[in-house]
N, C-alpha and C positions, 0 to 999 in steps of 0.2 A: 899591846892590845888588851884593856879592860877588860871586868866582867861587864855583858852586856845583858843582864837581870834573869828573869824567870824562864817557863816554857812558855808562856803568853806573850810576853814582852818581846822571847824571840820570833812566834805564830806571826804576831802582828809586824815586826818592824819589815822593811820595806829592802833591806836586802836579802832575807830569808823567804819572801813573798812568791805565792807561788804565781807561775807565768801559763798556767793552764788555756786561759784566752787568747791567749798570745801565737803560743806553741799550735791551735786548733786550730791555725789560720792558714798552714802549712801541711800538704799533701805528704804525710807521714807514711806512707805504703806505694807510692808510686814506682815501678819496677818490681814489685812481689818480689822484693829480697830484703826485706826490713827485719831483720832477728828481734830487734826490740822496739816498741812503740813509746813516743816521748815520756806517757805517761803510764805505770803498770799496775798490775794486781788487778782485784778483781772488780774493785772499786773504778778502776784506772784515775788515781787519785797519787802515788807514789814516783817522782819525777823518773828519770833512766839520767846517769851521768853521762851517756855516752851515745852516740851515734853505730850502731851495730850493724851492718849488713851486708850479706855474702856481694863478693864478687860477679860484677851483671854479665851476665853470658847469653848465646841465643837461645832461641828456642830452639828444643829437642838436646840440647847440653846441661848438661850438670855439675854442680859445685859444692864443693863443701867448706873451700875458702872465704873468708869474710876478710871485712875491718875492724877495726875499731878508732873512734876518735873524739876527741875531747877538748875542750876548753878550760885555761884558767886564767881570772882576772879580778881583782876585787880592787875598783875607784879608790877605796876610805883609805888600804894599805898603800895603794901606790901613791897619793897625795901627801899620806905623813913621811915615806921613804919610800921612794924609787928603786935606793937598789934592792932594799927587803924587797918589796912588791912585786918585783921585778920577778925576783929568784921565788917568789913563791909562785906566781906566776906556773912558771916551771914545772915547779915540784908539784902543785895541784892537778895540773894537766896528766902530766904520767901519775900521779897517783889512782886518779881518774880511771887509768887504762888498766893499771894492775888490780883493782878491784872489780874492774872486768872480765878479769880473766887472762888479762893479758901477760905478754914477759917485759919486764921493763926492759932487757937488754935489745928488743928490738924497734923500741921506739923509736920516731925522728919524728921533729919539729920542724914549725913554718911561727915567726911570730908577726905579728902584727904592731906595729909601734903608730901612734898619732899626739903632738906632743901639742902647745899653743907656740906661735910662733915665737923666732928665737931674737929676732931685734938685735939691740947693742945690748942685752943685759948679760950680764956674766952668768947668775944665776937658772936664768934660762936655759940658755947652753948647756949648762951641769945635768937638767935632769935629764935629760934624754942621754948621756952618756952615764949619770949613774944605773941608768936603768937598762942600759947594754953590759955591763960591766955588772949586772947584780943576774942578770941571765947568763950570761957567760961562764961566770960561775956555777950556776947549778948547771949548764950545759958538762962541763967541765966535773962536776961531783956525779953524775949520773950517766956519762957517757953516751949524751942523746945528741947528736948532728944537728943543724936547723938546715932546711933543706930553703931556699929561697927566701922570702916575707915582703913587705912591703912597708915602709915608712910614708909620714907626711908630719910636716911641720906648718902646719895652714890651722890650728884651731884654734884660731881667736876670731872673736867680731869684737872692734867697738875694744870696752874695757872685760869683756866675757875670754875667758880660757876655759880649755876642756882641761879633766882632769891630766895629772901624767897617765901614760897609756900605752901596754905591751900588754900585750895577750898573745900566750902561747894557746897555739892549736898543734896538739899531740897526734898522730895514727900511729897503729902496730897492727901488724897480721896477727889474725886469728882464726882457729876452727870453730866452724858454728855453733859444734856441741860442747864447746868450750865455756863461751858466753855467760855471765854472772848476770843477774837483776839485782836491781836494790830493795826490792819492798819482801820485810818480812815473812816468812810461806809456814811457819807452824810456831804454834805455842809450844811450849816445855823447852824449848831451843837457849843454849850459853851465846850470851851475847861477849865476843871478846873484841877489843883494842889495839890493834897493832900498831908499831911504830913509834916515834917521839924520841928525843935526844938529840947523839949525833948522826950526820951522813950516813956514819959505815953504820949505826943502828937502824936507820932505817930502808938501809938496802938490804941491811941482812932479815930486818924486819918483813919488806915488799918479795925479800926472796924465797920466807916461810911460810908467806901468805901463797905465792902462787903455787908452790909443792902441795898445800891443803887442797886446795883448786882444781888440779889436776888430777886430784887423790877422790875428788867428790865429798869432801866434808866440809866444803861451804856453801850454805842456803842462798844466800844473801849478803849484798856489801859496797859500803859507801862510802867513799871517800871525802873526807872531811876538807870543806870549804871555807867552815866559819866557825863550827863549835859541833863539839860531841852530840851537845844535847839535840842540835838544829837533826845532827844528822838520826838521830835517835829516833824522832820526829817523823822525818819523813822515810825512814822507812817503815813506820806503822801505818800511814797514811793507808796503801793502796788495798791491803789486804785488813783493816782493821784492827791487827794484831795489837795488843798492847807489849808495855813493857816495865820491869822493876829492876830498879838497879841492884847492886850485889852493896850491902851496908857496909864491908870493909873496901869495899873500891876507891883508894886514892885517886882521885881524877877532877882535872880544873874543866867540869862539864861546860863552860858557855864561855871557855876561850879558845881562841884560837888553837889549833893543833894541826900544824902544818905534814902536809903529808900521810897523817892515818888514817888508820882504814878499818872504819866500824865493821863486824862480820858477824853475823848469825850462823852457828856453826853447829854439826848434827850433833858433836858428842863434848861434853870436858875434856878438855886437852892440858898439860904441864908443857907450855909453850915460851920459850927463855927470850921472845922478842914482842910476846902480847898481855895482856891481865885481861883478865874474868871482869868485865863491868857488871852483867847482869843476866835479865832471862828474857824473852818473848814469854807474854800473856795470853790468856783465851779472852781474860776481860780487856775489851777498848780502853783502858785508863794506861795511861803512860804515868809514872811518878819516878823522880829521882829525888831521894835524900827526901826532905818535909813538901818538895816542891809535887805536885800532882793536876792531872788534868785529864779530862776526856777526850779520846780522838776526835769527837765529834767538834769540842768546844774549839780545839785546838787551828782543827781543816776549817771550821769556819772562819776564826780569826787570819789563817791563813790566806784563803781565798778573798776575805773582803777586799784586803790591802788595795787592790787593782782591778777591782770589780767597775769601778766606773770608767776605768780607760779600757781594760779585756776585759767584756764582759765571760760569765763563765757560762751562766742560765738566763732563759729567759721567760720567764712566772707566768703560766697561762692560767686561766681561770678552770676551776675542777671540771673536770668532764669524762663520766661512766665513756669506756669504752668496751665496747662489744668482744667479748671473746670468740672468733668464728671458728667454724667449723666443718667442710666440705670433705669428707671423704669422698675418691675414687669410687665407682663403680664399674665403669667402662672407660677404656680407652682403644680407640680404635688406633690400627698402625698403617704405615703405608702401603700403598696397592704392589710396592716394587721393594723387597730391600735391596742393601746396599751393603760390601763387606766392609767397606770403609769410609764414612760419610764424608763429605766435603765441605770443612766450611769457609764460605768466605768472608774477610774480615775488610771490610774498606777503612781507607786514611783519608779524613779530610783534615784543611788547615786548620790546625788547633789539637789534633787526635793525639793520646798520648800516651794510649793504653795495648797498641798494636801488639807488642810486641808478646804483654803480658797475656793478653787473650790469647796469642796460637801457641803459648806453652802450657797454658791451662786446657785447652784443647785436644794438642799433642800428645800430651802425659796421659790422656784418657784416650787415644788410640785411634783421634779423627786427623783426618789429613785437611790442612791447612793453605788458605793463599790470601798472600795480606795484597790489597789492591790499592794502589796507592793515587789516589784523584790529583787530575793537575788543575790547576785554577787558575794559571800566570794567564791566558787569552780565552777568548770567549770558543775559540777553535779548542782547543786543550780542552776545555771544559766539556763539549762536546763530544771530543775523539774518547772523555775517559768516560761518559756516558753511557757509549756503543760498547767497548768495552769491556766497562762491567756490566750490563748488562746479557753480555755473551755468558761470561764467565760466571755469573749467575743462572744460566741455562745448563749449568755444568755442573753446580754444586745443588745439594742435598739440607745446609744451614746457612741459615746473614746472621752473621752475628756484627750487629753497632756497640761498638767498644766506647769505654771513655774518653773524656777530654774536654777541650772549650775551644768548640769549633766555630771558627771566627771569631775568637775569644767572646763567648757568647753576646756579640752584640749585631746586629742592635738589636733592642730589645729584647734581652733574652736570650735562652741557652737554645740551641739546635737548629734553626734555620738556615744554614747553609747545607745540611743535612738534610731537613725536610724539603729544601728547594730540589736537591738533586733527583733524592728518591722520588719528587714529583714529573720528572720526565719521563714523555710519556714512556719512551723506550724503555728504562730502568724501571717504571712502574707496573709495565706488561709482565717485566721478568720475574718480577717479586709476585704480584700476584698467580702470575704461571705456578710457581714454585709453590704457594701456597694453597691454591686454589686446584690446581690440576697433578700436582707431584706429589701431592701430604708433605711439602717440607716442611722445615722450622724456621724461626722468626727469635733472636734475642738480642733486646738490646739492654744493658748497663750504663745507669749515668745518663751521660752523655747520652747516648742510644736511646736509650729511655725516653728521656724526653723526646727526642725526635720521632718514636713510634706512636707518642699520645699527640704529638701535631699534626703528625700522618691520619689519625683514625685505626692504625692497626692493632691497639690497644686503646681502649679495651673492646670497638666495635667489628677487628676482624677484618678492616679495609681500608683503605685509603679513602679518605672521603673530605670534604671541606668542614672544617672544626672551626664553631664558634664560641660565645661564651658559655655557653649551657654546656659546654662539653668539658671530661674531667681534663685538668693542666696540674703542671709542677709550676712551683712561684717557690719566691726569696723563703732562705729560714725563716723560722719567726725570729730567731735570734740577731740576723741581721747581718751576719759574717758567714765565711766560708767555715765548714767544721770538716775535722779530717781528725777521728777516731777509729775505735770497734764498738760496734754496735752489736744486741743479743736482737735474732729475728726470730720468729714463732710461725712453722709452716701453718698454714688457716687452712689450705687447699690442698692433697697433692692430685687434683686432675689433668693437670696438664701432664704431657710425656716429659717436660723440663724435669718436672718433680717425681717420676714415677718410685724413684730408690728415696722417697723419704716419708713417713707419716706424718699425718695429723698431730700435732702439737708437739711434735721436735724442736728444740732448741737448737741455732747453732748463729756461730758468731760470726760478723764478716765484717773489714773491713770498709767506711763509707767515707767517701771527701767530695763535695758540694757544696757550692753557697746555694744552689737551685732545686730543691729537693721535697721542696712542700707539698704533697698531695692533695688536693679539693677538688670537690664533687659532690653537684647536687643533692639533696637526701633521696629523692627519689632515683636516680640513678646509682647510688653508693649501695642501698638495700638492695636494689636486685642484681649489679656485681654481688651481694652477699649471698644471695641467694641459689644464685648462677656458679657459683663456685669462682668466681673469676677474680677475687683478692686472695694470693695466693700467699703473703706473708707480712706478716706484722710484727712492728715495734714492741720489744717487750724487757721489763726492769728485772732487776735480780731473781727477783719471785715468779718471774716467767707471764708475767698479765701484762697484756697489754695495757699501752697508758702516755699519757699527751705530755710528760715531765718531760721535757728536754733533754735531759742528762741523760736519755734515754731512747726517746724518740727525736734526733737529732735537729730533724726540721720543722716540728708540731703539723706534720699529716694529720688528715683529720681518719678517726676511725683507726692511727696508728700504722696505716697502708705504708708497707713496702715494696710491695712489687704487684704486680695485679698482669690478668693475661685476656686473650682473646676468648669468645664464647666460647669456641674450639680447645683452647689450651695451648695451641702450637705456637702462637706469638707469646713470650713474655719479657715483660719488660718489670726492671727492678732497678732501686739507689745502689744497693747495697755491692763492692767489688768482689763477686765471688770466683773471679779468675786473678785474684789479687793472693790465694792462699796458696801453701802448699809444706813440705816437710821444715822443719825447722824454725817456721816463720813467727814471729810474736809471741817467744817464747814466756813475755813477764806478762800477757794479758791472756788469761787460763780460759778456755772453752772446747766446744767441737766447732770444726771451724770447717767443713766439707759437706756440701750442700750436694755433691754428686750429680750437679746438672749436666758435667759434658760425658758422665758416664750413661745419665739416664739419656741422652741425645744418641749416645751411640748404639746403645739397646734398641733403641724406639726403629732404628731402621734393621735391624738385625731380624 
């Protein structure tokens, strides 16, 4: 494998390209157990090699168990040799893990083969058995099992073949506090090297690297897919950090280096399986040797690559937005407390957030009942009406969880939702609760939407909504986006928000294609004024602002969650029953909005 040119040449080419549009297409937090999100830092700009996340368990259970899992595959190596490719294949995968965090020794494999079909050619035949026999081996030098996989010999059309093709997929248990990121986390940091040579070097290598690991003297660490330099690269990405190589550093930076593992590490170390490449910078410039660049120059050239097929942004025209500001005065409480509120969480088809809401719930010391709607007959549909509505005469909160109910068609997200809650039964119950009990009212997402179809945000009632009235519609981007977003409380009058102030920062979780806020101007200023937008989209510097990158679906005004005149309904994009200990450890914030603590106050 050649040199394959500069730090530009590597930004730009189209195997090292980043997949950011791609990856935001995909519900990266679903289950509140994601340790790491696709992409990290603080920029969330820096890839994650790994799939990280604790072991799913019910609500009211706890874990501290995870996974971890990985891929490796590069088309260009397996086309020139099969069974190198093969075997690297392999070794990238676990490499993958152990800059994770992980132990190599308790990996195992699944791989994935898909070859062009195999005819009478003799050749044919060969590579699909070189490329068994070059995994084998490294299975064999690393002592990792394949547990299963799955073959096909069907890829050709015509005179088209797919490349040759095995892709190992790696897992290994792990502890959550365990867990490594890749993006850079301070300047003055020794950047060292692990690995390279033979087998037993880079076992003994992977086995020095995880004793640092375990020891807490590694920041950060990437395992090498294509080149030193690539990986160099992105891990300055997320957090801006730069980086200078070390002048006497032997090292073939933009070749291949099977199996190493770049590491940011707290102190110098005299390490006999790694070398001193370099430092982490305070300035965004990456250089190695005469070759130099800026982060900036660099993530661009990165991101173009696949700009027209994943978009990443999408360029709205400038627009001042309003910094709001409602402090609290009064907040009235209910006529009756309650020692332990009750909330109820309905399932309709599509819902997918059940389970994480009555653990965000629980953990704040409300008692929980997830009600699960039947919809197979028009009887069913009715019998879960009655119901919940009962069982709604019984609880104290509704909370509308996420999801794509009815995979939000037709037209649109929430109507199967909004049909229900329009019966009259179910409708009596919710307004009972809200209108004669002082209950609460929240919905997420999903919910969300369906409280702005209802009318019970932001008018307080269920009422018939036309077009003059505020709705969620498409990104402006055009795809689903599934990131962490920074919100900025505008409001705390409602009891949702009582445990937070005025211009708090805190991050949460958001995945929607549906999530666009609009609203009249004349209705948008007097929610402003009303206190009833209670959080907004807001960039590094904490302003709100219409960037995408940012404000994830170009809301206008930057709105993320907005409430009823009262305060007791609110509805919001944003998954804030999606956080909790350990979670999204490579995307840095406050990430606790305290709603289902302020919910259990409010009745206390």
């Amino acid at each position: 494998i050649g040199d394959a040119g500069g730090l530009r040449e590597t930004a730009a080419s189209l195997k090292c390209a980043s997949r950011r549009g791609l990856a935001e297409r995909f519900d990266s937090t679903i289950g509140a157990g994601s340790i790491l999100m696709p992409y990290g830092g603080r920029t969330q700009r820096t890839p994650a090699q790994v799939m990280a996340a604790l072991l799913p368990v019910l609500p009211g259970q706890k874990t501290e168990q995870a996974s971890v899992m990985a891929w490796g595959f590069d088309p260009e190596v397996m086309s020139e040799d099969p069974f190198f490719g093969a075997k690297s294949s392999v070794i990238i995968s676990i490499a993958k893990l152990v800059a994770s965090g992980a132990d190599c020794k308790t990996v195992y494999l699944t791989l994935q083969e898909y070859f062009e079909k195999l005819r009478q050619a003799p050749e044919r035949w060969g590579r699909p058995f070189m490329a068994l026999l070059g995994a084998m081996e490294a299975q064999m030098d690393f002592g990792a099992a394949a547990i299963g996989g799955k073959d096909s010999m069907s890829g050709s059309f015509l005179d088209l073949d797919v490349p040759p093709t095995l892709i190992s997929f790696a897992i290994a248990p792990i502890q959550a506090g365990a867990v490594l990121s890749s993006e850079f986390k301070e300047p003055g940091h020794p950047v060292y090297c692990f690995g390279g040579g033979s087998v037993k070097n880079l076992k003994a290598a992977w086995e020095a690297f995880h004793q640092l690991a375990q020891s807490g003297k590694v920041k950060a660490a990437w395992a090498v897919e294509h080149s030193v330099a690539e990986a160099v690269m992105n891990m300055s990405f997320g957090n801006r950090i730069g980086f200078q190589d070390d002048p006497d550093a032997v090292l073939m930076w933009h070749h291949l280096s099977r199996g190493a593992i770049v590491a940011e590490l707290t102190e110098d170390m005299n390490l006999p399986f790694a070398k001193r490449v370099g430092v982490t910078t305070a300035e965004p410039v990456i250089t190695i040797g005469t070759d130099s660049a800026t982060i900036d120059e660099l993530l661009s050239l990165n991101e173009a690559v696949l700009e027209d097929v994943y978009p990443n942004d999408a360029p709205l025209p400038a627009e001042a937005v309003p910094v709001l500001e409602a402090p609290a005065f009064t907040r009235r409480g209910p006529k009756v407390g309650v020692k332990r509120p009750r909330v109820l969480i309905p399932v309709f088809p599509g819902t997918n957030c059940e389970y994480d809401s009555a653990r965000a719930a629980e953990r704040a010391g409300l008692a929980t009942e997830i009600f699960v709607v039947n919809n197979q007959t028009p009887q069913g549909v009715a019998d879960s009406a009655a119901g919940f509505a009962k069982a709604l005469g019984q609880s104290q909160i509704l909370f509308l969880p996420g999801g794509f109910s009815g995979g939000d068609e037709p037209d649109g997200s929430g109507k199967f939702i909004t049909a229900f809650l329009r019966n009259p039964a179910v409708a009596d119950a919710a307004l009972d609760l809200l209108n004669c009990r002082d209950g609460l009212a929240l919905g997420i997402c999903n919910g969300f939407q369906a409280l702005i179809k209802l009318g019970l945000v932001p008018f307080g009632e269920i009422r018939d909504t036309d077009e003059t009235c505020p709705t969620l519609t498409f990104n402006v981007i055009g795809r689903h986006q599934s990131k962490i977003v920074r919100t900025r409380v505008a409001s705390n009058r409602s009891p949702w928000l009582a445990k937070t102030r005025v211009g708090e920062i805190v991050s949460v979780p958001i995945s929607h294609g549906e999530g666009r806020f609009l609203c009249a101007p004349e209705l948008l200023e007097a929610l402003a004024e009303n206190g009833q937008i209670a959080t907004q989209y807001v960039d590094l510097d904490g302003a709100p602002t219409m960037d995408t990158a940012f404000n994830p679906n170009g809301s206008v005004w930057a709105v993320e969650g907005i409430t009823s005149p009262d305060g007791r309904v609110f509805g919001k994009m944003g998954h804030s029953e999606r956080v909790g200990p350990g979670l999204y450890k490579n995307v840095p914030g406050e990430y606790d909005l305290r709603l289902f603590a302020s919910a259990r106050d409010y009745f206390s």
